[in-house]
N, C-alpha and C positions, 0 to 999 in steps of 0.2 A: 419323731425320733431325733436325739441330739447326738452328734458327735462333735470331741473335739479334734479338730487335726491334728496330725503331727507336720516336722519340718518336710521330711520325704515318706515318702508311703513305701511298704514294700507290699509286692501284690499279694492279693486274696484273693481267696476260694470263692464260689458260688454258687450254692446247692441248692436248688430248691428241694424239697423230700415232703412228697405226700403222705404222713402216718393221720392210723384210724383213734380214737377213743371213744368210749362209750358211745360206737356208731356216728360221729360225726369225724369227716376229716378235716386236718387241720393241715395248713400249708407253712411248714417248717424253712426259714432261712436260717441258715447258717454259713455268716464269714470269716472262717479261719483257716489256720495254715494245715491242719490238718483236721480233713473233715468227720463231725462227731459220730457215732456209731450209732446213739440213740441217745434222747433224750425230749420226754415229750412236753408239749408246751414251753419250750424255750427256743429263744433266739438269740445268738450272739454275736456280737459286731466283736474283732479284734484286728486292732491297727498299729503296726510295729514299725520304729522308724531307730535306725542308730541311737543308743542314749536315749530312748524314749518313746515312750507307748502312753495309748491309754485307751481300754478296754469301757465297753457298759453292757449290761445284760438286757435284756426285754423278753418278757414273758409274752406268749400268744395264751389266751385261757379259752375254751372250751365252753366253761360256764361263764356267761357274761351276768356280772353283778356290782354293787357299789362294793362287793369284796374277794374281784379279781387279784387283783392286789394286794392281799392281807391276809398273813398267814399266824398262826400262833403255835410256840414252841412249850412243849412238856414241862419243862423248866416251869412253867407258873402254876402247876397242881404238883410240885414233886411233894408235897405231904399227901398225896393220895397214893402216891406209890411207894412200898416196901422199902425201896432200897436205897430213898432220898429222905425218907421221914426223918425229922428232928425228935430230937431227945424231949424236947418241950412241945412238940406239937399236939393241939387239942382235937385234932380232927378224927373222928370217931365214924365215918359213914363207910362207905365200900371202896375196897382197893381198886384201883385201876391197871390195868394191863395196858401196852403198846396201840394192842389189837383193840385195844375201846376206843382210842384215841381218835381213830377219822369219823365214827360215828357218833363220839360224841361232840366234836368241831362244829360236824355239820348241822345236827340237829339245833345244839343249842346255839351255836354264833353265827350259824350260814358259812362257814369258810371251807372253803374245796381243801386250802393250802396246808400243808402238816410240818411240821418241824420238829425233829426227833431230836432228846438227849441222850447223849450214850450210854449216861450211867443209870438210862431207863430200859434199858433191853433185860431181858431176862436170860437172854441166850442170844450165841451167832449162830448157832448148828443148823445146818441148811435144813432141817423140819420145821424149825422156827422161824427162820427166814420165811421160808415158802407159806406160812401160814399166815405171816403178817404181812406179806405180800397180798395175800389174797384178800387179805380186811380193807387195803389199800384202795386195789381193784373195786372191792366188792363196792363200797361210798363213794366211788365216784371221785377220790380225791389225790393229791399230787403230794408228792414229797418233796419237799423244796431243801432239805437241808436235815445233814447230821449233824449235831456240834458235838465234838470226840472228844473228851476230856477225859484220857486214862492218863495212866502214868507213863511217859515218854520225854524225853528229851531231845528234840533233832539235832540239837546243838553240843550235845555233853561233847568234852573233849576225850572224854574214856572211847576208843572202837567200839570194845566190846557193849559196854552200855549205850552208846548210836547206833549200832546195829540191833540191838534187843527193840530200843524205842522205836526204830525203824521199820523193822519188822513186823510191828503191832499195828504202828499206823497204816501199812499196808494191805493189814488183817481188817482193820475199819473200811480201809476204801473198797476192798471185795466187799463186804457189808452194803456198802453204797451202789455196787453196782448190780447185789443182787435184787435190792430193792425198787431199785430205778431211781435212785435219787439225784434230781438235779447238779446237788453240789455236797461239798463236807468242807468242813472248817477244824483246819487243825492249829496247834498252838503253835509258836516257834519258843514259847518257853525262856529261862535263861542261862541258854549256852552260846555259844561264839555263834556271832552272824553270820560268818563267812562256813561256816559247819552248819548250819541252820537253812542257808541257801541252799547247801550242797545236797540236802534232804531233801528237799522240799521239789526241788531240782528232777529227783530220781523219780517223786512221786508222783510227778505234774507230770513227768513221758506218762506212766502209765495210767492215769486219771485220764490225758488227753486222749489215749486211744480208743477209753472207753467211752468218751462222752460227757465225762464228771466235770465241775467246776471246783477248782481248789478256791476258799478262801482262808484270810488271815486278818481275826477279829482282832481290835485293843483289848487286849485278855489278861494283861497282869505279866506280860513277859517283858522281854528286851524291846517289844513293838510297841510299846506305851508311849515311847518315845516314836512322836509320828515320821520324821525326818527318818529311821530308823525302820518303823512300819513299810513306808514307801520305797527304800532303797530295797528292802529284801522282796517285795511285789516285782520290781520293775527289773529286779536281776534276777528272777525266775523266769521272768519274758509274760508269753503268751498262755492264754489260760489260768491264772490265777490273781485272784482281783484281793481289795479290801472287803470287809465287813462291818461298817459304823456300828459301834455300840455306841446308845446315848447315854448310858447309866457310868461307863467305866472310868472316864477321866475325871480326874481331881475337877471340882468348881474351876479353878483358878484357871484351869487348860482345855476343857470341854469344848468352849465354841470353838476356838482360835482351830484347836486337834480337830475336830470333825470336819473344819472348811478345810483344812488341807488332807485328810484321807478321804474325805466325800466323793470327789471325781472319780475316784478309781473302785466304787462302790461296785458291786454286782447286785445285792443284798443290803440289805439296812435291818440293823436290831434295834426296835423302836422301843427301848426299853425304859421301864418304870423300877420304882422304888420306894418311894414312904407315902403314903394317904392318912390324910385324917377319916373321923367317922362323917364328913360329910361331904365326901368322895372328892376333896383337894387333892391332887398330887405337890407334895412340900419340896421335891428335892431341890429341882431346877427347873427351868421353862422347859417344857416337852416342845411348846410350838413353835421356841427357836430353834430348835433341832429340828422339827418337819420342816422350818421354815430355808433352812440350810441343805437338806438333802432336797431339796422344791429347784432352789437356785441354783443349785450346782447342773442340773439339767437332770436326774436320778427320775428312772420312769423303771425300777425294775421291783421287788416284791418289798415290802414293809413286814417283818416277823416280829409282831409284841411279846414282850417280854419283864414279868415283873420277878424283880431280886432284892432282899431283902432281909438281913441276921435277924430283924425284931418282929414282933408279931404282927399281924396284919391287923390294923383299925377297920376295914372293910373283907367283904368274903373275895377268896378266889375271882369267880365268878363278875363282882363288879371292879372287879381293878381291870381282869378282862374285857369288859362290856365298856370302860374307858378309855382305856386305848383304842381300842375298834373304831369309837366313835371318833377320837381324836386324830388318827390316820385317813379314817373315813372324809374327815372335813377337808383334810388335804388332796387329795388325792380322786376326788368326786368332779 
């Protein structure tokens, strides 16, 4: 386990917490300033100094495999589900639901780790919660991550519209906490930074008391800009980290953006983008991107993820099955 120090330390917690999963226990550290409620299979180191922190996550897993560490997010079958399908899509087989989702992970990729899209739920209503909780439970596998992407704004300069968008992102993180998920990633969008903190701000007390990890992907807002990304991490404090995506920065800014949001990763989006028909990936180097979140000291989950406006030259399934094996090299 790596940490970077800070100049001074200020003290931390130290819990140990025996919890059960499927019949084996697992011995939970957790050091933070306030200690987490629940959250199983995770470990967090957080170190707060004047002007400067820096946080890493470490998973403890249950299942020990070469895909402890490797989780795959919905996002890469959203033509299988209803209410991501493209207007051109040719995919013609059986609709997916939420609730397929852990057993189908595990059967066909071997992976415990789940990553839910928001705009894959079908419902929040606690009948539906509790049902997909139960599919959760039932495969033996872990929710690592919501990625929320409604309509919100933390940042808008309108009240009333920061409040609206407020309000919802709120409604996501009960979401999160009925599930048991790890962490959610929300956007900060583009509204005023200093409004964007102040949200983000409200939602980290109440995330932190439950247990949850806030993160904040390169997603297309005001945090694209990494110097930007970083300031609004490290003025929320404690408990909410970065989330590398490898897909989203321009060529031009990719490596340079990633070694400097890397450090403060919790999560990594080991994301893909264009293949040929003989399972190339065209975009950029994926295994300078493994090879950036490797050196930066990142020992916490890898979530693949392939995105894409044009059609796939390979199936779902083998863009899947490359990644896997290309995080797999790393990370073995």
């Amino acid at each position: 386990m790596q940490v970077k120090y800070c100049n001074d330390f200020v003290s931390v917690v130290m819990k140990a917490v025996w919890r059960t999963h499927t019949s084996e226990s697992i011995l939970i550290l957790s050091f933070q300033f306030k200690t987490m409620k629940r959250r199983t299979f995770s470990k967090v180191i957080s170190i707060s100094a004047p002007g400067y922190w820096l946080a890493r996550g470490l998973y403890a897993q249950s299942r020990s495999s070469s895909t402890s560490r490797i989780a795959m997010s919905t996002v890469n079958f959203r033509e299988r589900f209803q209410k991501t399908r493209s207007e051109v899509s040719s995919y013609q087989g059986r609709d997916f639901t939420l609730a397929d989702i852990p057993n189908y992970f595990a059967d066909r990729f071997g992976l415990s780790n789940v990553e839910f899209w928001s705009r894959h739920f079908e419902s929040t209503d606690p009948d539906y919660l509790t049902d997909l909780k139960q599919a959760i439970k039932k495969n033996k596998s872990t929710l690592i991550n919501i990625q929320c992407d409604e309509e919100y704004q933390l940042g808008d300069p309108d009240p009333a519209k920061r409040k609206q968008g407020l309000d919802l992102a709120f409604h996501w993180l009960g979401v999160a906490d009925t599930l048991e998920s790890n962490c959610i990633r929300f956007n900060p969008g583009q509204g005023e930074p200093d409004l964007v903190i102040k949200s983000l701000k409200a939602l980290n007390e109440v995330a932190r008391a439950k247990g949850i990890v806030l993160m904040i992907e390169n997603h297309f807002g005001i945090e694209m800009d990494p110097m930007v990304h970083l300031n609004i991490v490290k003025s929320v404090g404690d408990n909410i980290y970065t989330l590398p995506d490898y897909g989203n920065y321009s060529d031009e800014a990719r490596y340079k953006s990633l070694e400097m949001i890397m450090p403060y990763a919790y999560q990594v989006s080991a994301k893909s983008i264009e293949f040929d028909e003989e399972k190339n990936h065209l975009s950029f180097d994926f295994d300078r991107c493994m090879r950036i979140a490797v050196d930066s000291g990142f020992t916490g989950i890898y979530s693949v993820e392939q995105w894409s406006p044009n059609s796939p030259a390979i199936s779902d399934e083998e863009m899947a099955d490359w990644m896997i094996e290309r995080v797999k090299s790393f990370v073995i």
